[in-house]
C-alpha positions as a printed NumPy array, in Angstrom:
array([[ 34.447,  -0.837,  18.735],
       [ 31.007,   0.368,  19.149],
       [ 28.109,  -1.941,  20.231],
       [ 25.487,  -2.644,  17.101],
       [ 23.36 ,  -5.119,  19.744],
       [ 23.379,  -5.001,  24.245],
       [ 21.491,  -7.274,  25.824],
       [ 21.438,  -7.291,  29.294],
       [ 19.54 ,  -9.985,  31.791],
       [ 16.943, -11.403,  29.269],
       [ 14.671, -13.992,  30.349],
       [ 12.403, -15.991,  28.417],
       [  9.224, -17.804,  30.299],
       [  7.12 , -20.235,  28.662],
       [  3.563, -21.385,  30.173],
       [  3.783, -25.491,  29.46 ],
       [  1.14 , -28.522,  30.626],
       [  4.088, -29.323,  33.823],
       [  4.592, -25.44 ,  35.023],
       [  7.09 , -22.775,  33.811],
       [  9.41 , -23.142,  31.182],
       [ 12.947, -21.087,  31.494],
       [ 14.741, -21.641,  28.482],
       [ 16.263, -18.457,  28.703],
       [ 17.63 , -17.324,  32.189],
       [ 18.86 , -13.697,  32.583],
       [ 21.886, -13.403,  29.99 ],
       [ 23.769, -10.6  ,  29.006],
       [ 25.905, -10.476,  25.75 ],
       [ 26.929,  -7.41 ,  23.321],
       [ 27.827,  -7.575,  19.237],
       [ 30.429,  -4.909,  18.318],
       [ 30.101,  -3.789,  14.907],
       [ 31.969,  -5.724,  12.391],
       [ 32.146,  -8.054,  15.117],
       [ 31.586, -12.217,  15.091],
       [ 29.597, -13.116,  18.335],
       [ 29.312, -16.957,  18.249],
       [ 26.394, -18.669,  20.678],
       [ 27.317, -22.456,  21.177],
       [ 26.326, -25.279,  23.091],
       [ 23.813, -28.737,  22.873],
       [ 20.684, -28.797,  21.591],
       [ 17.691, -26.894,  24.043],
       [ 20.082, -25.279,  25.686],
       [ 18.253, -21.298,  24.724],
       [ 20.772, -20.492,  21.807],
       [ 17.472, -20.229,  19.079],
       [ 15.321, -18.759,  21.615],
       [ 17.481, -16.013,  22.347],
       [ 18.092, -14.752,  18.615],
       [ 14.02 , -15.043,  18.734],
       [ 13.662, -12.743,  21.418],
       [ 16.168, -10.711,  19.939],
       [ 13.913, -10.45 ,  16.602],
       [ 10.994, -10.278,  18.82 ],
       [  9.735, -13.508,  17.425],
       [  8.997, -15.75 ,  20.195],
       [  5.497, -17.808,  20.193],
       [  2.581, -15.857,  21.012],
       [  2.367, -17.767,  24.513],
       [  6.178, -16.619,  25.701],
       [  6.541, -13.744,  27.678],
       [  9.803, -11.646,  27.131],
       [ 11.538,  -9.629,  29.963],
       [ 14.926,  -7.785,  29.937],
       [ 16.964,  -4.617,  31.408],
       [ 18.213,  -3.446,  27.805],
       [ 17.841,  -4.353,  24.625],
       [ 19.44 ,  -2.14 ,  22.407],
       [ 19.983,  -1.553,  18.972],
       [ 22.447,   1.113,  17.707],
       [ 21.343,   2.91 ,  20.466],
       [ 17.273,   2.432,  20.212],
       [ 15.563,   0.764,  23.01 ],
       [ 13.476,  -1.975,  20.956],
       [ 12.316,  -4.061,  24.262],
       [  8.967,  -1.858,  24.427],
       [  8.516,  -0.933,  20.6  ],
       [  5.341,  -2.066,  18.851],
       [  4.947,  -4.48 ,  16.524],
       [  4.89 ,  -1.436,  13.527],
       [  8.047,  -0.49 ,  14.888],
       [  9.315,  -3.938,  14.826],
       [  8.024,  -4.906,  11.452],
       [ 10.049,  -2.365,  10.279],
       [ 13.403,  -2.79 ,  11.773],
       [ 13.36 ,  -6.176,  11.095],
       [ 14.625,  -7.059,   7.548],
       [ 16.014,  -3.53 ,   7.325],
       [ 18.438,  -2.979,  10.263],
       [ 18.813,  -6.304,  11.221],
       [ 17.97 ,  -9.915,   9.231],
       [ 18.317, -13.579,  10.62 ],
       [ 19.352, -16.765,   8.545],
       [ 17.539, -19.168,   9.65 ],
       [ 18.195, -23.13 ,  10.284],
       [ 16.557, -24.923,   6.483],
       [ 15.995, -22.222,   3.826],
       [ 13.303, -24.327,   2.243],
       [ 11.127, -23.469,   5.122],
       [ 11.68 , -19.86 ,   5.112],
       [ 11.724, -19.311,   1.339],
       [  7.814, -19.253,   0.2  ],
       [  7.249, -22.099,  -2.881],
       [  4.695, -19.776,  -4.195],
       [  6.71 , -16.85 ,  -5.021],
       [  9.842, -16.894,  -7.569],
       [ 13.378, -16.254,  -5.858],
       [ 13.357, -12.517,  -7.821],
       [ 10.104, -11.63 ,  -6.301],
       [ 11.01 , -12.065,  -2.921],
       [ 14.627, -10.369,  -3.084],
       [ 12.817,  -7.645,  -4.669],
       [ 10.329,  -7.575,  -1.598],
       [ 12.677,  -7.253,   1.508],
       [ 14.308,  -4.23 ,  -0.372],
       [ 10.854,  -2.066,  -1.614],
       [  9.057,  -2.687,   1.886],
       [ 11.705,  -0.835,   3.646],
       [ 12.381,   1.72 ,   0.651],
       [ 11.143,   3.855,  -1.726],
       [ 12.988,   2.596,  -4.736],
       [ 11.804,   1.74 ,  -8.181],
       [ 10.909,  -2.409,  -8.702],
       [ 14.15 ,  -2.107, -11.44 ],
       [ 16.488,  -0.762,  -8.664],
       [ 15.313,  -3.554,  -6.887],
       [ 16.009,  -5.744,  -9.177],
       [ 19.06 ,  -5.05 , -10.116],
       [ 20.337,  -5.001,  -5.751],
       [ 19.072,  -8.677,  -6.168],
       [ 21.713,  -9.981,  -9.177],
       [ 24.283,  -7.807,  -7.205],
       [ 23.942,  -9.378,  -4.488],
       [ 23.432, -13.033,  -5.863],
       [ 26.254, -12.614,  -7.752],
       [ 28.433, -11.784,  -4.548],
       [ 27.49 , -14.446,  -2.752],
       [ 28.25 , -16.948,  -5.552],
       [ 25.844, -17.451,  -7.662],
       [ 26.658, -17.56 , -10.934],
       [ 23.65 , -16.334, -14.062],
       [ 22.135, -14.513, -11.265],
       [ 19.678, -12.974, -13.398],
       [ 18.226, -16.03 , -14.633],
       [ 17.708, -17.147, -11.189],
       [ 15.238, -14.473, -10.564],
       [ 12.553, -16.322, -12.493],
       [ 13.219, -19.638, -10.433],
       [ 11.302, -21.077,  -7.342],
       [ 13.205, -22.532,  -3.822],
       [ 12.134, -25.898,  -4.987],
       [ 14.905, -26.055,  -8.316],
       [ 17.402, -25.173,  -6.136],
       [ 19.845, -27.1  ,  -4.235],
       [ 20.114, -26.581,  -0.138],
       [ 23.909, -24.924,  -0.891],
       [ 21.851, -22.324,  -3.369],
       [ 18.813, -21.883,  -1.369],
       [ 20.928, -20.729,   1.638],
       [ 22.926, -18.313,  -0.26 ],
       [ 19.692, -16.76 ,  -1.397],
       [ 18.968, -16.57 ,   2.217],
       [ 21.824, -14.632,   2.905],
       [ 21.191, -12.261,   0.228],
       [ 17.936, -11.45 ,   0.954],
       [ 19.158, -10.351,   4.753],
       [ 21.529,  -8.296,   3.153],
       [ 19.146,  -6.523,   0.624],
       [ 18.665,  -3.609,   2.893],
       [ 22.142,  -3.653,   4.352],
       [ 21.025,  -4.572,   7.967],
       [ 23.46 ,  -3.38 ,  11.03 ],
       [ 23.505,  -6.822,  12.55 ],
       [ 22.39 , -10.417,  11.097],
       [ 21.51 , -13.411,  13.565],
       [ 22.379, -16.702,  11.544],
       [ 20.291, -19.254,  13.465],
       [ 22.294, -22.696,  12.64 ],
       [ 22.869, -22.061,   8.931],
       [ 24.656, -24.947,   7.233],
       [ 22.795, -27.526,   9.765],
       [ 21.528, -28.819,   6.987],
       [ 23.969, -28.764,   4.412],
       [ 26.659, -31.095,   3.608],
       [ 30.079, -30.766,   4.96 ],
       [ 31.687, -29.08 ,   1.284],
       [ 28.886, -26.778,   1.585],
       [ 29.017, -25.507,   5.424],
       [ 32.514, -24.402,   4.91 ],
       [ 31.818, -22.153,   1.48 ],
       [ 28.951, -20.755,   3.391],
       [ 30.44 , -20.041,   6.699],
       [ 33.557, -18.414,   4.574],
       [ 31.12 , -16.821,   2.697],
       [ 29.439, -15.354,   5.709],
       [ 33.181, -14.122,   7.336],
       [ 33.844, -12.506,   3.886],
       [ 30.391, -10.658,   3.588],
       [ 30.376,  -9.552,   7.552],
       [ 34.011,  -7.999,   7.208],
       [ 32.932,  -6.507,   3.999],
       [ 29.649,  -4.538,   4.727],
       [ 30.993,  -4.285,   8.697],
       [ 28.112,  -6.166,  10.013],
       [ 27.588,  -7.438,  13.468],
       [ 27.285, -11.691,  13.012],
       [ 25.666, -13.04 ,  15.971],
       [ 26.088, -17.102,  14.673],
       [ 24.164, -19.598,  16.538],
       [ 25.884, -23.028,  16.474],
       [ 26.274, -26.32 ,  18.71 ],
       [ 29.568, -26.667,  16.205],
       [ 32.586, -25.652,  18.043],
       [ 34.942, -26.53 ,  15.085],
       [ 32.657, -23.695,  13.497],
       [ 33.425, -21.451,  15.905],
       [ 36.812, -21.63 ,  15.999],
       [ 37.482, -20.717,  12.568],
       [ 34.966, -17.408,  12.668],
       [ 34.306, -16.472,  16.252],
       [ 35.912, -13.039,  17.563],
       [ 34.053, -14.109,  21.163],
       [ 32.108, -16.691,  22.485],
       [ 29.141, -17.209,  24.615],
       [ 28.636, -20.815,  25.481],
       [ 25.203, -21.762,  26.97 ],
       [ 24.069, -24.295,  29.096],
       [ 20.868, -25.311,  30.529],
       [ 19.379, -21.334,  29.692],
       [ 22.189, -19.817,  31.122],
       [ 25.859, -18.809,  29.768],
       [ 28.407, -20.882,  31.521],
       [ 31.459, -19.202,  29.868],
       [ 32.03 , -16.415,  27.579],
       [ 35.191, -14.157,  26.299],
       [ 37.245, -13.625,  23.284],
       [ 37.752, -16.729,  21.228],
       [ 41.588, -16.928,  22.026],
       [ 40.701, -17.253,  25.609],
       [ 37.515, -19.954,  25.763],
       [ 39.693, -22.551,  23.451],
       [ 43.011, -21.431,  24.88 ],
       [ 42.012, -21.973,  28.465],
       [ 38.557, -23.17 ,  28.673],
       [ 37.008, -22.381,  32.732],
       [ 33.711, -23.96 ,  32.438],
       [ 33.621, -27.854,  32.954],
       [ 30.853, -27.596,  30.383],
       [ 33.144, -26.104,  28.185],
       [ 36.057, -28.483,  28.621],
       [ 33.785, -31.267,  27.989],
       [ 32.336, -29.621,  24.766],
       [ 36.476, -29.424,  23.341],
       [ 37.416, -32.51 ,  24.835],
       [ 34.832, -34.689,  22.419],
       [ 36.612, -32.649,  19.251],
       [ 39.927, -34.657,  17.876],
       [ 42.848, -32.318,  17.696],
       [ 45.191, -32.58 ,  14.335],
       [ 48.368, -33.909,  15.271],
       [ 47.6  , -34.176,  18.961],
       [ 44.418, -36.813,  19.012],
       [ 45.87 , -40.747,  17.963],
       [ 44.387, -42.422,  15.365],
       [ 41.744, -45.441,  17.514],
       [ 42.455, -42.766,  20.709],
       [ 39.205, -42.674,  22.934],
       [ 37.614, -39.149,  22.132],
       [ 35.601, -37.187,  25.562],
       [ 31.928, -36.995,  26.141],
       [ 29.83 , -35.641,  28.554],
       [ 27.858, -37.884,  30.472],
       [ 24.241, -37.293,  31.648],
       [ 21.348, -35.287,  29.606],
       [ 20.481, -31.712,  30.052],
       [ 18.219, -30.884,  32.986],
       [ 14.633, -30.186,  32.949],
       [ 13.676, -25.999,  33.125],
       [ 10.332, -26.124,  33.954],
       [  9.629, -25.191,  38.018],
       [ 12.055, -23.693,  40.325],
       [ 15.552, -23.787,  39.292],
       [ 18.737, -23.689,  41.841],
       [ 22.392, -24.182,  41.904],
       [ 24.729, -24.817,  39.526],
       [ 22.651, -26.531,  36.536],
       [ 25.646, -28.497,  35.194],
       [ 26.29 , -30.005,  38.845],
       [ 24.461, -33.828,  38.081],
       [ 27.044, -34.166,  34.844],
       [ 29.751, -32.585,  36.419],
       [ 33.285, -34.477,  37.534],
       [ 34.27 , -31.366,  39.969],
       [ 30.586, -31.295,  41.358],
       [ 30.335, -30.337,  45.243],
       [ 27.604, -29.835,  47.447],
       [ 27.905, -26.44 ,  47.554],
       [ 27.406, -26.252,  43.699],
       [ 23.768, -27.145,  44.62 ],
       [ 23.248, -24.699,  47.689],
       [ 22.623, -21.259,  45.64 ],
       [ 22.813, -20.238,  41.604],
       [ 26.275, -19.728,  40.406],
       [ 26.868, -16.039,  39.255],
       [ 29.238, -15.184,  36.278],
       [ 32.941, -14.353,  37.419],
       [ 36.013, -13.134,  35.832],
       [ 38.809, -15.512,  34.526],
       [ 42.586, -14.689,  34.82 ],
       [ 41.727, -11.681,  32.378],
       [ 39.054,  -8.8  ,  31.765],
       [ 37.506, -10.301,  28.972],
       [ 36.875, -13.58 ,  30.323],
       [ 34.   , -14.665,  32.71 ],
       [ 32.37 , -18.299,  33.585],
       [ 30.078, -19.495,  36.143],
       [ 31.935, -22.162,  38.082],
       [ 32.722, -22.008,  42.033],
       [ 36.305, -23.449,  41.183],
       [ 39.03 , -20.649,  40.767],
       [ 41.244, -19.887,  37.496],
       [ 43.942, -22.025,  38.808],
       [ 42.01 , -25.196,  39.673],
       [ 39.748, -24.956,  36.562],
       [ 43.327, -24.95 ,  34.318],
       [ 44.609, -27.878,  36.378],
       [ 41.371, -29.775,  35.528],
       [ 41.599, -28.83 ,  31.523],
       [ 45.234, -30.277,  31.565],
       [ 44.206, -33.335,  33.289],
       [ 41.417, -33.581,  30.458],
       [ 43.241, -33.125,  27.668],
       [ 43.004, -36.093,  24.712],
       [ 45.628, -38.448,  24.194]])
């Protein structure tokens, strides 16, 4: 499977009123071509800063730094904002968190479909129009041509996001970066749109890069996993491998506070991770999960903790405890 996105040691930096911000700390991650890459973990951990860097999107005051960024082969980390302007929307589109706030009120639903599609090509405004009811139509909405003529605000948040999605795929983009997509919808919804996203990325042979703290999410569309902590990926591999035999303490606490059908008792005490996520502004050292963690040792605070390779190729976490004792400690976790 070739590589649609590499991204190798990015680091975002962010000037704040208390010193340096590092919400992003030198991680590396690829999206294979028709390929699900899902990004989990807790809130201000770096999973929305990251798909902004990747978009080159960050606030005017963050400074962006990397080894590669590549996509389908072009080196964007230098290009100019031209350059930029113009893959973005074209060969790759993000989804981002509430639609309401990324569709314009101003502008009818048509006439901004019809926008991301003649700003990249040369095609007549009917041609246009008529890639807009396709694609409304596919991703389920019905009378899609009398939806052209209707603004974000007489829509529903279930509607409004499926626009979203088919305006990032007006121009058939290589890769799409779905920032936290159904945050905001209800339960019923989040699952049509997730399914809808699976069925659309198989489709069209996308690369997904989805951005969730929803590990029940993940599970059900991931084909790998990154899972971030603190700016950094603790733990990342094919999805089989991070659920089947999580490595990361982080990791086994995220799966330990999710009930299991048929395993988890009905009243049965459900796992959570004690402790808040440290602060990333100044110097950072050592392991950064080592004040929350139950395995914790001195030495996880001497020196940073470097990724390392599970029991199998396409596994790696960042933990100073081998494969063996990192299984024990998942067993010992498990729910009642």
């Amino acid at each position: 499977m070739s590589n649609i996105l590499e991204v190798e040691n990015l680091v975002v930096d962010i000037p704040v009123s208390a010193g340096m911000l590092h919400p992003v700390q030198g991680i590396s991650f690829s999206v294979g071509r028709g390929e699900t890459l899902c990004i989990v973990g807790e809130s201000g951990c770096g999973k929305s800063l990251t798909a902004l860097s990747v978009m080159d999107l960050l606030p005017s005051s963050a400074s962006r730094n990397a080894d590669r960024l590549i996509l389908d082969g072009e080196d964007i980390l230098g290009v100019d904002e031209r350059r930029m302007s113009d893959l973005r929307g074209d060969r790759m589109g993000m989804i981002f968190q509430e639609p309401m706030t990324s569709l314009n009120p101003a502008y009818t639903i048509g006439n901004q479909l019809e926008e991301a599609l003649l700003r990249h090509r040369n095609v007549p405004r009917q041609e246009a129009r008529d890639r807009a009811i396709y694609l409304l139509e596919k991703v389920g909405i019905t009378a899609a041509a009398s939806r052209l003529r209707q603004y974000p605000h007489q829509l529903s948040g279930g509607l409004r996001q499926r626009v979203m999605i088919a305006m990032t795929l007006m121009c058939g983009p290589d890769l799409i970066i779905a920032d936290e997509p159904t945050t905001a919808l209800d339960v019923t919804i989040q699952a049509q749109i997730l399914l809808l996203l699976a069925e659309l990325q198989k489709e069209f042979h996308m690369g997904l890069m989805l951005i969730t703290h929803d590990l029940g999410i993940v599970a059900r569309v991931a084909d790998r996993v990154a899972v971030m902590y603190a700016g950094q990926i603790v733990e990342s591999g094919t999805a089989e491998k991070v659920f089947g035999n999580p490595s990361h303490p982080y990791t086994q606490g995220l799966l330990d506070c999710i009930p299991i059908p048929g395993k988890t008792k009905r009243g049965a005490h459900l796992g959570s991770i004690s402790g808040i996520v440290p602060s990333l502004v100044g110097d950072l050292s050592g392991c950064r999960f080592h004040d929350r963690c139950d395995y914790a040792t001195p030495e996880c605070t001497a020196a940073d903790v470097d990724l390392k390779a599970g029991e199998s190729t396409d596994h790696a976490y960042r933990c100073l405890l081998s494969p063996a004792q990192c299984a024990e400690n998942a067993k010992r976790k498990v729910p009642a």
